[in-house]
Backbone as JSON Lines, residues from 0, in Angstrom:
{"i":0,"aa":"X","n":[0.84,-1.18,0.0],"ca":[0.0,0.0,0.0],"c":[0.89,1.25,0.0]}
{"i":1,"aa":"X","n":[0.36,2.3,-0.81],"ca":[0.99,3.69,-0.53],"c":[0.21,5.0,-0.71]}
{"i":2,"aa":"X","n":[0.8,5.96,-0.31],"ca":[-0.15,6.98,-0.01],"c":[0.46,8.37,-0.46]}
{"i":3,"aa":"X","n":[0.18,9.2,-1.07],"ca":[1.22,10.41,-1.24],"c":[-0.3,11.67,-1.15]}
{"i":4,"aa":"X","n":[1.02,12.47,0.31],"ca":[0.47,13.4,0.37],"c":[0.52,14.96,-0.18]}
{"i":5,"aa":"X","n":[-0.34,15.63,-1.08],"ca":[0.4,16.8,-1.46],"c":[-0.45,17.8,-0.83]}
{"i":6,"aa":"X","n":[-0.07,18.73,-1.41],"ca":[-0.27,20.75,-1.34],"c":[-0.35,21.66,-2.41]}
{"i":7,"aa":"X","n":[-1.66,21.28,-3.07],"ca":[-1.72,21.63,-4.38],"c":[-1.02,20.57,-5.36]}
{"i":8,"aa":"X","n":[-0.19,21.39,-6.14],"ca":[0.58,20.53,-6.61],"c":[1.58,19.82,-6.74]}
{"i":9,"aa":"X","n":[2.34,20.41,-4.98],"ca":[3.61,19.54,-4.7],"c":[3.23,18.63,-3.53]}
{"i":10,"aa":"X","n":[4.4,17.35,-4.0],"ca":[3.79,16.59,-2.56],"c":[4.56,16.56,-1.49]}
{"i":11,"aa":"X","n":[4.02,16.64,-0.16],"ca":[4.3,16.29,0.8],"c":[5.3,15.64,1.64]}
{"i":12,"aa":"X","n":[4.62,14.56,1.77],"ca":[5.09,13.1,1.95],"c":[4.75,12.0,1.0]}
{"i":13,"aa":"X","n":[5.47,11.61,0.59],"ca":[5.06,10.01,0.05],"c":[5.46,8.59,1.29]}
{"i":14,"aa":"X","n":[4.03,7.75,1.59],"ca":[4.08,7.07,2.23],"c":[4.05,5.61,1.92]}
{"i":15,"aa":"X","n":[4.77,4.35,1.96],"ca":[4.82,3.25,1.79],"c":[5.19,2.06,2.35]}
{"i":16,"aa":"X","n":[3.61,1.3,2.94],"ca":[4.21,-0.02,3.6],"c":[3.44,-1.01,2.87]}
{"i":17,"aa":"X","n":[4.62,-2.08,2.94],"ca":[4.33,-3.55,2.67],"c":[4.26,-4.42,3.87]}
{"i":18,"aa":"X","n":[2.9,-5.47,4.07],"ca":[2.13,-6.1,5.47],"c":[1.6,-6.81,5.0]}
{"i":19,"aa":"X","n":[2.53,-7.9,5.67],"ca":[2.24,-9.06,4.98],"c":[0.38,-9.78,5.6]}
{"i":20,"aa":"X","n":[0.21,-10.5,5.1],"ca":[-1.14,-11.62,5.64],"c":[-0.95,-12.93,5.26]}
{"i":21,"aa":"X","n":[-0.53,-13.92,6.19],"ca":[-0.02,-15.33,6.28],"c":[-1.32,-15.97,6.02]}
{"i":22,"aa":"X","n":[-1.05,-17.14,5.5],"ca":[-1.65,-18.38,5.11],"c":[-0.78,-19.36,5.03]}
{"i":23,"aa":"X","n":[-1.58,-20.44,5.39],"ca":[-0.39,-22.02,5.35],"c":[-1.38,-23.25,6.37]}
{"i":24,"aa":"X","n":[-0.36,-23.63,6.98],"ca":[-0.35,-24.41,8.02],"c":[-1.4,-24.2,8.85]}
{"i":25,"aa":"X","n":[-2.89,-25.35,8.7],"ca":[-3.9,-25.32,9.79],"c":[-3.7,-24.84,11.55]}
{"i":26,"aa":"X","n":[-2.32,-25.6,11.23],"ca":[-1.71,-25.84,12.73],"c":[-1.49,-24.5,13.53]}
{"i":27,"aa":"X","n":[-1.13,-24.06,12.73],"ca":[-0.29,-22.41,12.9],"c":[-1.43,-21.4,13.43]}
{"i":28,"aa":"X","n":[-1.18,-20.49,14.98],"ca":[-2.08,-19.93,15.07],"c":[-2.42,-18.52,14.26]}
{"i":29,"aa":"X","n":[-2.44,-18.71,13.3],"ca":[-1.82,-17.58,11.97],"c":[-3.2,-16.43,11.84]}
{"i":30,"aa":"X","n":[-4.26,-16.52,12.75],"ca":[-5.61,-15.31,12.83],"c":[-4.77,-14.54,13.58]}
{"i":31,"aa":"X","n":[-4.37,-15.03,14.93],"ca":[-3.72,-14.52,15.75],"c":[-2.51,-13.5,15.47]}
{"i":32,"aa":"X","n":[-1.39,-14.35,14.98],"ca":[-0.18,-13.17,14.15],"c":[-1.07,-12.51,13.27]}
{"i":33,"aa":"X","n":[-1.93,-12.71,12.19],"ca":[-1.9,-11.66,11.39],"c":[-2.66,-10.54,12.27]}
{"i":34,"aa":"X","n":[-3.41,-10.39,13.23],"ca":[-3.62,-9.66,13.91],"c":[-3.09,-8.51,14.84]}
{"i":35,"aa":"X","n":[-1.51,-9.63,15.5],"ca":[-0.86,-8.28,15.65],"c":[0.22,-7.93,15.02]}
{"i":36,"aa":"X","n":[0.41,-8.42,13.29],"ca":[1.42,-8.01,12.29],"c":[-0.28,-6.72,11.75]}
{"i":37,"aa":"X","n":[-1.14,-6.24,11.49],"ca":[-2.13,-5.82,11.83],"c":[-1.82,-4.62,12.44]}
{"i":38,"aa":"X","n":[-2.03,-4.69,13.96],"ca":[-1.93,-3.3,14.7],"c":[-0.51,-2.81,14.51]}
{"i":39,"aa":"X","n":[0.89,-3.69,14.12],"ca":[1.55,-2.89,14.2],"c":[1.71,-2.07,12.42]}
{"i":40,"aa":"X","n":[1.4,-3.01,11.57],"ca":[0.99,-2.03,10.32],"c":[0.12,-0.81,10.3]}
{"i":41,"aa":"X","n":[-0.54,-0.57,11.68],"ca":[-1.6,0.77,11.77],"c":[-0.54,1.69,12.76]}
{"i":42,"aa":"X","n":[-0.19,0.67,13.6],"ca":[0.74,1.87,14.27],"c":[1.37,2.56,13.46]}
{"i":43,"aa":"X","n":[1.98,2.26,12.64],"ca":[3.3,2.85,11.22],"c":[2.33,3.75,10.84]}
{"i":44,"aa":"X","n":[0.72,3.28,10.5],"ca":[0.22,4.21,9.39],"c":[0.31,5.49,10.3]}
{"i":45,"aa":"X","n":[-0.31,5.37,11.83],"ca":[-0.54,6.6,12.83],"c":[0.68,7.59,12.81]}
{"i":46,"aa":"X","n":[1.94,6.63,12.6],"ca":[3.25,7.67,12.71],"c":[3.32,8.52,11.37]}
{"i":47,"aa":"X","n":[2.77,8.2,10.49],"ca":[2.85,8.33,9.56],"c":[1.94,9.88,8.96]}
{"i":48,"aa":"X","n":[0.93,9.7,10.1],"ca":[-0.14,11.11,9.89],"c":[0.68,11.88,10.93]}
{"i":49,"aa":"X","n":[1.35,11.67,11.57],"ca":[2.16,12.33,12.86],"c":[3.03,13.44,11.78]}
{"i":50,"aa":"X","n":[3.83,12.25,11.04],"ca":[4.76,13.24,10.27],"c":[4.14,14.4,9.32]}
{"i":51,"aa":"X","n":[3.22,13.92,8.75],"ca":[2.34,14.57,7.63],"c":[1.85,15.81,7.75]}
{"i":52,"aa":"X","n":[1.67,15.64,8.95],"ca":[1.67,17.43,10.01],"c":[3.32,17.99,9.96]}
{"i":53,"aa":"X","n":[4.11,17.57,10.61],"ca":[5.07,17.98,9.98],"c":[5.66,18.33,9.1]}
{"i":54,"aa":"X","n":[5.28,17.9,8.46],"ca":[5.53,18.15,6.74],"c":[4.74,19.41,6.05]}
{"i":55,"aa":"X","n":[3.64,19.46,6.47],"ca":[2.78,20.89,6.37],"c":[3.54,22.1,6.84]}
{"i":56,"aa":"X","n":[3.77,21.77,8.47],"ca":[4.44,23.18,8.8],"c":[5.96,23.28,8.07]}
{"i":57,"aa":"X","n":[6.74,22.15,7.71],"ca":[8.1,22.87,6.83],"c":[8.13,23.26,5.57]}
{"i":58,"aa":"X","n":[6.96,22.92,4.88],"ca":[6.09,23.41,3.55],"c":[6.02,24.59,3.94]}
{"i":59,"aa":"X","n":[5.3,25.21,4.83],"ca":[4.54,26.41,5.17],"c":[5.69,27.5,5.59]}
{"i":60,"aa":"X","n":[6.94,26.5,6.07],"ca":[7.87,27.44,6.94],"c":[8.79,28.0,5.79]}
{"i":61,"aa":"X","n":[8.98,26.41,5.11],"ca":[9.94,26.67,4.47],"c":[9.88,27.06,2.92]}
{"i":62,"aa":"X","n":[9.13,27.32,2.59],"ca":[8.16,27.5,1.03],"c":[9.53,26.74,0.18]}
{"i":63,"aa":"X","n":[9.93,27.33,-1.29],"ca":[11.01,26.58,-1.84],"c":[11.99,25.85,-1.49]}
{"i":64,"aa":"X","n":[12.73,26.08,-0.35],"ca":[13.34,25.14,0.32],"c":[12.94,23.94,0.63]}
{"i":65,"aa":"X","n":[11.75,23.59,0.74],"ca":[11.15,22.37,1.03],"c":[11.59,21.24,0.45]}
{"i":66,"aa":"X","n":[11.55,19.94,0.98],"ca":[12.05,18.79,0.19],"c":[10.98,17.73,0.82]}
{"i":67,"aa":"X","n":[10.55,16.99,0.17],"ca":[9.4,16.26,0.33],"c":[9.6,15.4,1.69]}
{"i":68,"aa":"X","n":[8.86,14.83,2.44],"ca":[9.21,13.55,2.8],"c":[8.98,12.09,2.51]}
{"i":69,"aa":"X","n":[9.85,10.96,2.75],"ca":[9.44,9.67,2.04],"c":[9.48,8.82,3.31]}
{"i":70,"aa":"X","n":[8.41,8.16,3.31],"ca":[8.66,6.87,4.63],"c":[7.96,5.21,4.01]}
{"i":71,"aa":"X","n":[9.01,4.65,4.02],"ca":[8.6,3.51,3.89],"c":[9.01,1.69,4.7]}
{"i":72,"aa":"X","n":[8.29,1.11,4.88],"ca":[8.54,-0.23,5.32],"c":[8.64,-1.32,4.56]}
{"i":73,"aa":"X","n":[9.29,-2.54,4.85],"ca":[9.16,-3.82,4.28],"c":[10.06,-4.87,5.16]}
{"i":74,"aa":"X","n":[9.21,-5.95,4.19],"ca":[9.89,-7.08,5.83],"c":[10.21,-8.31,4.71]}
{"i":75,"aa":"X","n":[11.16,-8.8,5.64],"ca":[11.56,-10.42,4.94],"c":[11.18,-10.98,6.17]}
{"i":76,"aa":"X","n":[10.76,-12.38,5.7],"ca":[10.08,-13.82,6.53],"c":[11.18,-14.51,6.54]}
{"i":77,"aa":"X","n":[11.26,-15.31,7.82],"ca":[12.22,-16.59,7.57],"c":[11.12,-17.92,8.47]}
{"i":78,"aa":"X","n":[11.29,-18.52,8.82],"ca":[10.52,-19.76,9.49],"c":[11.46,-20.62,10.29]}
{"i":79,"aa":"X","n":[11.97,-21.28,11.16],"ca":[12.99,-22.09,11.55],"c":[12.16,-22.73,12.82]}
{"i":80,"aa":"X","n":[11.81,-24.15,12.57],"ca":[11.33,-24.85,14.0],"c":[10.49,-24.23,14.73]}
{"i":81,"aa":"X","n":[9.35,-23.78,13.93],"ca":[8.29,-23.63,14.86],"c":[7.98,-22.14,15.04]}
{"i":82,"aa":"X","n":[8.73,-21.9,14.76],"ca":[9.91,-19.71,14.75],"c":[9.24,-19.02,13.3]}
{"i":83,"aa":"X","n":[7.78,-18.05,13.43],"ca":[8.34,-17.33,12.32],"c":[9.39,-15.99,12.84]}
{"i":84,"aa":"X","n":[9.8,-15.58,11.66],"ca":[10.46,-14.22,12.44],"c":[10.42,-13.51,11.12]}
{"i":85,"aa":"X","n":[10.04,-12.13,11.21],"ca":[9.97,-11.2,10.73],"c":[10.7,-9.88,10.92]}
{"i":86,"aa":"X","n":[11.32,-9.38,9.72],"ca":[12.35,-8.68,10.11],"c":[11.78,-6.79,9.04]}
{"i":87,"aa":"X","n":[11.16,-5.99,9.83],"ca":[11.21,-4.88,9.36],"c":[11.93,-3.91,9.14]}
{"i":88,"aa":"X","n":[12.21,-3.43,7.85],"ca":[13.15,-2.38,7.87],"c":[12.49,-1.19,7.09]}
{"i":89,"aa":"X","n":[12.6,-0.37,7.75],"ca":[12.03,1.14,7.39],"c":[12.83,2.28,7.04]}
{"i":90,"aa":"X","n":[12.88,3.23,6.54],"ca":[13.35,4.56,5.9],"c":[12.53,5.24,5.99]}
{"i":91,"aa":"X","n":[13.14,6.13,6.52],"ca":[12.44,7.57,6.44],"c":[13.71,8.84,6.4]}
{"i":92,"aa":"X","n":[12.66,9.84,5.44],"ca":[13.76,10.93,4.99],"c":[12.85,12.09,5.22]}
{"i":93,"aa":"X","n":[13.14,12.97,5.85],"ca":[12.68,14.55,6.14],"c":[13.29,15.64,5.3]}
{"i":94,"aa":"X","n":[13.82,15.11,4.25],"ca":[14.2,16.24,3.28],"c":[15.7,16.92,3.4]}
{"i":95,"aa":"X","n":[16.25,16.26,5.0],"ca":[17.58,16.76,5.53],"c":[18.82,15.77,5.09]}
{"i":96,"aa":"X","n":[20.19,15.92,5.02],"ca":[20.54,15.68,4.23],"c":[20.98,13.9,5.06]}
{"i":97,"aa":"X","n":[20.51,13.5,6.41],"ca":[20.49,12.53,6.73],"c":[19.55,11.83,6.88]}
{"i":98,"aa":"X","n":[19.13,10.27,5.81],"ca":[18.28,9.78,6.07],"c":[18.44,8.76,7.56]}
{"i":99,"aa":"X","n":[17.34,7.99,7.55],"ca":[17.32,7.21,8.85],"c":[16.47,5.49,8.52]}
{"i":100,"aa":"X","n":[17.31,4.72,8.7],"ca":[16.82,3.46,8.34],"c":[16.67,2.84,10.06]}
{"i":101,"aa":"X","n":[15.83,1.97,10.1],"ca":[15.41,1.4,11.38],"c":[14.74,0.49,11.29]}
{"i":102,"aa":"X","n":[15.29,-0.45,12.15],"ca":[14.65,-2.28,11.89],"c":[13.94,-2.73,12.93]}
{"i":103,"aa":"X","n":[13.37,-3.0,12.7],"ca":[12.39,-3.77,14.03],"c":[11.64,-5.35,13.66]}
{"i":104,"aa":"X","n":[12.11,-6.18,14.77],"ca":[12.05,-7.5,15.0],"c":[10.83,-8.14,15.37]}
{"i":105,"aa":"X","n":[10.3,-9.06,14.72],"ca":[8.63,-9.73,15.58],"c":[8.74,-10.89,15.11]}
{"i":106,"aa":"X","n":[8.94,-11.48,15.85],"ca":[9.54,-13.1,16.01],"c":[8.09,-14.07,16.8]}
{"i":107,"aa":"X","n":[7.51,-15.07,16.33],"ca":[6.46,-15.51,16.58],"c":[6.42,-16.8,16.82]}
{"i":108,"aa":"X","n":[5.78,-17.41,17.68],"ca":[5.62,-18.78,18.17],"c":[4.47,-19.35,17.64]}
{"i":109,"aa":"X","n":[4.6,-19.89,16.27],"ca":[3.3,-20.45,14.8],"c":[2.05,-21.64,15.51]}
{"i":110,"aa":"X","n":[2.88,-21.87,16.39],"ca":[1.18,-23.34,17.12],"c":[0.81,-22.1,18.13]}
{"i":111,"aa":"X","n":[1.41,-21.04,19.28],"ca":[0.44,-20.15,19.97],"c":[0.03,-19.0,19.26]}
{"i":112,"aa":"X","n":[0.52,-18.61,17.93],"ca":[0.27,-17.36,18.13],"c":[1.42,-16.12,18.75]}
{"i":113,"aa":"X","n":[1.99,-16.56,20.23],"ca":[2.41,-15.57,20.88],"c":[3.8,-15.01,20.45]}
{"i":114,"aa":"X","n":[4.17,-13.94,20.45],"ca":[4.98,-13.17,20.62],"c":[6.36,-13.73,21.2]}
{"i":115,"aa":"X","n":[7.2,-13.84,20.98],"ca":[8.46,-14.42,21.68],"c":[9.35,-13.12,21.61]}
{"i":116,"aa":"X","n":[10.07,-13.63,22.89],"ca":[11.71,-12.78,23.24],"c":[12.57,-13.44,23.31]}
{"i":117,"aa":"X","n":[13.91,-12.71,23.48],"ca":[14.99,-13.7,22.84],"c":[15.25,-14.53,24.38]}
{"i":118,"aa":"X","n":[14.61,-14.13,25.12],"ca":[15.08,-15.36,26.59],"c":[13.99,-16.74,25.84]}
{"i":119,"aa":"X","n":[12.69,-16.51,25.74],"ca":[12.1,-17.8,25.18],"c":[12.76,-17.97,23.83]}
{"i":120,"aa":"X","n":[13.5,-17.9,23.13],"ca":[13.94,-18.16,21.81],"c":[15.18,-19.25,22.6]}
{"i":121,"aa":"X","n":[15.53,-18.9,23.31],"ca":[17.12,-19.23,23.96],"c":[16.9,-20.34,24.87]}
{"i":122,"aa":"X","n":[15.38,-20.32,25.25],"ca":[15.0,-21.06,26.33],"c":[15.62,-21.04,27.97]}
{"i":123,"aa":"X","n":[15.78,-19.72,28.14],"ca":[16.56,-19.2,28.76],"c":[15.63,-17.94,29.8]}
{"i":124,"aa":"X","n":[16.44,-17.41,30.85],"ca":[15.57,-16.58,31.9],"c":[15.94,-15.1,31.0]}
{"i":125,"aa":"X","n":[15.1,-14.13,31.53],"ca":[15.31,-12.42,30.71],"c":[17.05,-12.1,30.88]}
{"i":126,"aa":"X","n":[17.34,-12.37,32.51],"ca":[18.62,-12.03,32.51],"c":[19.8,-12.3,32.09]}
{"i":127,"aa":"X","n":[19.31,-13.73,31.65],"ca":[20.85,-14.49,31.07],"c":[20.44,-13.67,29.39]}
{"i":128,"aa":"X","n":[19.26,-13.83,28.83],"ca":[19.2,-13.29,27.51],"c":[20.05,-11.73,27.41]}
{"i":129,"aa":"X","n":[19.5,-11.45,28.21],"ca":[19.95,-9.66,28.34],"c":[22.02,-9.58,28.64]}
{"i":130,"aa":"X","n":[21.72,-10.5,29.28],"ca":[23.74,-10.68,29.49],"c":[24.4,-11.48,27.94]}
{"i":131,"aa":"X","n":[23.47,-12.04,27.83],"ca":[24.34,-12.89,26.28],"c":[24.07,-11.82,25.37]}
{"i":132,"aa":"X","n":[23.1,-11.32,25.16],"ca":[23.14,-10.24,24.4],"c":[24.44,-9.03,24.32]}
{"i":133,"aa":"X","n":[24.64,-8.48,25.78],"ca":[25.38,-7.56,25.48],"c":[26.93,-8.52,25.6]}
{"i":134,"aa":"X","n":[27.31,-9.23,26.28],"ca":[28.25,-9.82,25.71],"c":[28.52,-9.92,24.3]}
{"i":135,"aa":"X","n":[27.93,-10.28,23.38],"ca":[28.12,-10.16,21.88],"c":[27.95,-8.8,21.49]}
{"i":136,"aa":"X","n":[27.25,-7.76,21.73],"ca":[28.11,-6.92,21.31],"c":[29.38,-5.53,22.16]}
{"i":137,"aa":"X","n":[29.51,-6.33,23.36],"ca":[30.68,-6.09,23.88],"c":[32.28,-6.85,23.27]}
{"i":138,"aa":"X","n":[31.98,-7.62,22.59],"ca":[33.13,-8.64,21.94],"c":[33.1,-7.94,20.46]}
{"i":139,"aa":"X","n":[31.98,-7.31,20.08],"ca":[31.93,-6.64,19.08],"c":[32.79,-5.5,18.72]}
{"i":140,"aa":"X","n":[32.3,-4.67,19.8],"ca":[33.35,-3.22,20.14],"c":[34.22,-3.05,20.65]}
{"i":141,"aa":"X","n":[35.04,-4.52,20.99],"ca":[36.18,-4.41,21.34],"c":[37.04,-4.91,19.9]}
{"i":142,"aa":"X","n":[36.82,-5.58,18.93],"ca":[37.4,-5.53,17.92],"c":[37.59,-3.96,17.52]}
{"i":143,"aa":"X","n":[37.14,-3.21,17.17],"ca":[36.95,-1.53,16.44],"c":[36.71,-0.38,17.06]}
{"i":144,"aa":"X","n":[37.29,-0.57,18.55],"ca":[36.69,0.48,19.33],"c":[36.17,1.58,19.12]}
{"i":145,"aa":"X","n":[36.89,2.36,18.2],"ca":[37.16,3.53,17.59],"c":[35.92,4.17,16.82]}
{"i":146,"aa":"X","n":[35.09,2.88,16.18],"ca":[33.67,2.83,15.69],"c":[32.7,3.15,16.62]}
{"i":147,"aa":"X","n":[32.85,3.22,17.83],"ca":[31.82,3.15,18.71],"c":[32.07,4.33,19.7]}
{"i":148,"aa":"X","n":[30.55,4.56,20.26],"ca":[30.75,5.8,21.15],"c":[31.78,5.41,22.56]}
{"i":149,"aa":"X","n":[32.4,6.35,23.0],"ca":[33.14,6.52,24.26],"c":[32.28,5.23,25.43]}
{"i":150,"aa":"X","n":[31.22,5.52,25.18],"ca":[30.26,4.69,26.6],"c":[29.14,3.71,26.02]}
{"i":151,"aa":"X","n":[29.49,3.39,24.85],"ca":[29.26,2.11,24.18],"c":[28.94,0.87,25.3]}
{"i":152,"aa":"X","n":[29.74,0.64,25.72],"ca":[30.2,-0.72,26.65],"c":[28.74,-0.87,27.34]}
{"i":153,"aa":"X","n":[29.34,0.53,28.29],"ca":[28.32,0.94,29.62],"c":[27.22,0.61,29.49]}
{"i":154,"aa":"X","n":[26.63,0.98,28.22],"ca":[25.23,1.78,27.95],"c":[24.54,-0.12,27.46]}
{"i":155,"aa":"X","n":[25.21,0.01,27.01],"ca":[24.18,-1.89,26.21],"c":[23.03,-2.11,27.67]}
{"i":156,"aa":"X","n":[23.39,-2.86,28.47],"ca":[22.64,-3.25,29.58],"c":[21.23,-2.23,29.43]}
{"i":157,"aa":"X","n":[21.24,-0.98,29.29],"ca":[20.16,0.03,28.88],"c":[19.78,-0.3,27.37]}
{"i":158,"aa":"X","n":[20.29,-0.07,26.77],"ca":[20.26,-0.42,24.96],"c":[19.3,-1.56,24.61]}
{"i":159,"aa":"X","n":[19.52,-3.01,25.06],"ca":[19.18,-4.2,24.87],"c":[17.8,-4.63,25.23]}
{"i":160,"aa":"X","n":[17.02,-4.83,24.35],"ca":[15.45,-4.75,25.23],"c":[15.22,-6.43,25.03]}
{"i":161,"aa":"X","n":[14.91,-7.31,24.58],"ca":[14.12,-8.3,24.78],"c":[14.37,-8.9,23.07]}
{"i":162,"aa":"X","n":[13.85,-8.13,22.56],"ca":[13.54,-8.05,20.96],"c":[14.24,-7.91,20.08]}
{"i":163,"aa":"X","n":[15.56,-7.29,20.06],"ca":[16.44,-6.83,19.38],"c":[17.21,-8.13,18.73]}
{"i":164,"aa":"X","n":[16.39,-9.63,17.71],"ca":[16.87,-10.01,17.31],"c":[16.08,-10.62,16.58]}
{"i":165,"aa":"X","n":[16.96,-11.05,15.32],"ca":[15.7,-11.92,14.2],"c":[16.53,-13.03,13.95]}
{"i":166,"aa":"X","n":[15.87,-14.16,12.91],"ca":[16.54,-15.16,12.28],"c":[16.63,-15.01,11.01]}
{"i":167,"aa":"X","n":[17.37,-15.69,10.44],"ca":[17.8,-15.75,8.97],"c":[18.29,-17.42,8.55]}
{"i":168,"aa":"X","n":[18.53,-17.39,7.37],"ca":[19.5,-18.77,7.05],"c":[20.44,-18.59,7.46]}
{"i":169,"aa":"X","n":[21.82,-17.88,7.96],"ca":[22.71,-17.86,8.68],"c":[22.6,-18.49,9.89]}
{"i":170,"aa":"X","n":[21.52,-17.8,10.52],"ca":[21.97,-17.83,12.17],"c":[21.02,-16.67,12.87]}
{"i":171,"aa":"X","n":[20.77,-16.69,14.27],"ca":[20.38,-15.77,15.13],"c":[21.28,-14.72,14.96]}
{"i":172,"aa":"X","n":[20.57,-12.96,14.69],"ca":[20.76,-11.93,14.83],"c":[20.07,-11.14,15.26]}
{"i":173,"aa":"X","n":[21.35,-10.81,16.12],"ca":[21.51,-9.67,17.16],"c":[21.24,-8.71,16.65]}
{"i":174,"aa":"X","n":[20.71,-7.13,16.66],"ca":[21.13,-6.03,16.02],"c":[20.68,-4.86,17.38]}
{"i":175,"aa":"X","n":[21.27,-3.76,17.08],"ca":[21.17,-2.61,17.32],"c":[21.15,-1.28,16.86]}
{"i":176,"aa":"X","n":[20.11,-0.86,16.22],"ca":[20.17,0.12,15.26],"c":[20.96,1.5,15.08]}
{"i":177,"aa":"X","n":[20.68,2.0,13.96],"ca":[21.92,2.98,13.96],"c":[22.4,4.03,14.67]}
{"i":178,"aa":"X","n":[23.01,4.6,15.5],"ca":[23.11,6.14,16.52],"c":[23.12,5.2,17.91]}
{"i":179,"aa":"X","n":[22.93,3.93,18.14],"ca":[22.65,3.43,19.49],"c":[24.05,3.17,20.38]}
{"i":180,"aa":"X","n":[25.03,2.8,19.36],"ca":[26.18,2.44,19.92],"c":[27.48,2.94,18.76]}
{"i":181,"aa":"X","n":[26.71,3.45,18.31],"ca":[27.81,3.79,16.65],"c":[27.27,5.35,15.98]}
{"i":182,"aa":"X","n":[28.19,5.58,15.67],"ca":[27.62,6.83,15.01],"c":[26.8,6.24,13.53]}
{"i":183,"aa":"X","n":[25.93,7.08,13.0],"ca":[25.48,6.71,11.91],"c":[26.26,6.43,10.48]}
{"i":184,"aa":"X","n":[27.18,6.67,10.49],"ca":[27.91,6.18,9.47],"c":[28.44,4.83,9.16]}
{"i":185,"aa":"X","n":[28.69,4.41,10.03],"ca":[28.86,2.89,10.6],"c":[27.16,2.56,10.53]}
{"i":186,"aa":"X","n":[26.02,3.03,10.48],"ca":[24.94,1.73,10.52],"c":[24.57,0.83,11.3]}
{"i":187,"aa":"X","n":[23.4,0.11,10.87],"ca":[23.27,-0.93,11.99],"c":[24.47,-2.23,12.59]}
{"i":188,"aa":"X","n":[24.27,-2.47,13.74],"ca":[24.82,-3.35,14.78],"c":[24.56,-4.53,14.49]}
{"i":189,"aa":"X","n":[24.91,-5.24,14.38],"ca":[24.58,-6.79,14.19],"c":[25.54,-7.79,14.54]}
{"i":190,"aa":"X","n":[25.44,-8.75,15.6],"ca":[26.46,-10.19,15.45],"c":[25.47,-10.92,15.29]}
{"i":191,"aa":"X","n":[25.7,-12.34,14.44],"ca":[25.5,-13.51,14.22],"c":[25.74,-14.56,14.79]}
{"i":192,"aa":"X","n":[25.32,-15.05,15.33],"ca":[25.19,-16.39,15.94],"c":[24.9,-17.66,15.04]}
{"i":193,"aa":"X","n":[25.6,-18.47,14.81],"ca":[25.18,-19.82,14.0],"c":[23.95,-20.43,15.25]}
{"i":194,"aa":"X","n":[23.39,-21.14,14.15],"ca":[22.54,-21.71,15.07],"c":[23.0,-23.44,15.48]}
{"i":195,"aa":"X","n":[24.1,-23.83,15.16],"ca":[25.26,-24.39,16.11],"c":[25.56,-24.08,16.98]}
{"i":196,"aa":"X","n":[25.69,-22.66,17.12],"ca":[26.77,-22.6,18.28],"c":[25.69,-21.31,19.71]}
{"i":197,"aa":"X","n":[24.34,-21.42,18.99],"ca":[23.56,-21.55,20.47],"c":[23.75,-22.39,21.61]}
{"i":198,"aa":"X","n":[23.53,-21.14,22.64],"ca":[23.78,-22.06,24.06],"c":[22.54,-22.96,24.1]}
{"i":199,"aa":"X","n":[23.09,-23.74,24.8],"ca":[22.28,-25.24,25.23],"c":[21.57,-25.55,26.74]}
């Protein structure tokens, strides 16, 4: 779906997400996910009228200077044992000369329905998830220090929420998006985990 907003005859914002709607497997509680793959496709749309106001007043502020805005989403699927996981990645540009990409993780348990975090992915308690987490990317920023902010280290334990990981054919990934531990030039955060060499 997409949406472009104008002002007469210039536009706005141009808006664009792709949301998915599963089918398959009887087994799979798949009413359920598409329900809250669902609210969070409306949440996006809500941010989305958020900006659109914004975009009016730098139209208004900024008459020729103006530069449109663009926001868009899309996701890749993977499936692994029972695991869907869904991996969103979004853009958005305000016309300034730095855009902003941002990923967000929804990883699903296909016979409940429910929502998983990376301690139930790990089979594991919140705290050990939250410590293996920043361990990997504390082993991270000690390869390249120099890439990373001064208080990098410190800050993960705050940084690291629950969610901050998807699957792929590789392996379990970690990520941390861009400005969190790195300046934006460097980009998103990511270690890989084979799915060998998960703890047991």
């Amino acid at each position: 779906m997409w949406e472009q907003y104008t002002e007469g005859d210039d536009q706005l914002i141009l808006y664009s997400a792709n949301c998915p709607v599963l089918s398959g497997n009887p087994e799979w509680n798949l009413e359920k996910i598409n329900a809250a793959l669902e609210e969070y496709c409306r949440d996006y749309a809500k941010i989305s009228d958020i900006d659109r106001v914004s975009a009016k007043e730098d139209y208004d502020n900024l008459g020729d200077r103006f530069e449109s805005y663009e926001k868009s989403t899309d996701y890749t699927c993977y499936v692994k044992d029972g695991i869907l996981s869904l991996k969103y990645d979004s853009y958005e540009s305000t016309g300034g000369a730095d855009d902003l990409w941002v990923t967000t993780a929804l990883c699903f348990d296909l016979k409940t329905g429910e929502r998983i975090d990376l301690a139930a992915f790990l089979g594991k308690d919140a705290d050990y998830a939250k410590q293996y987490a920043a361990s990997a990317f504390s082993l991270l920023i000690k390869t390249a220090p120099d890439n990373y902010f001064d208080n990098a280290e410190a800050a993960l334990p705050e940084l690291i929420d629950g969610y901050c990981f998807y699957l792929n054919e590789t392996g379990l990934v970690l990520f941390l998006n861009s400005c969190t531990i790195a300046p934006d030039a460097f980009g998103q955060q990511t270690v890989t985990v084979a799915y060998a060499n998960l703890p047991t």
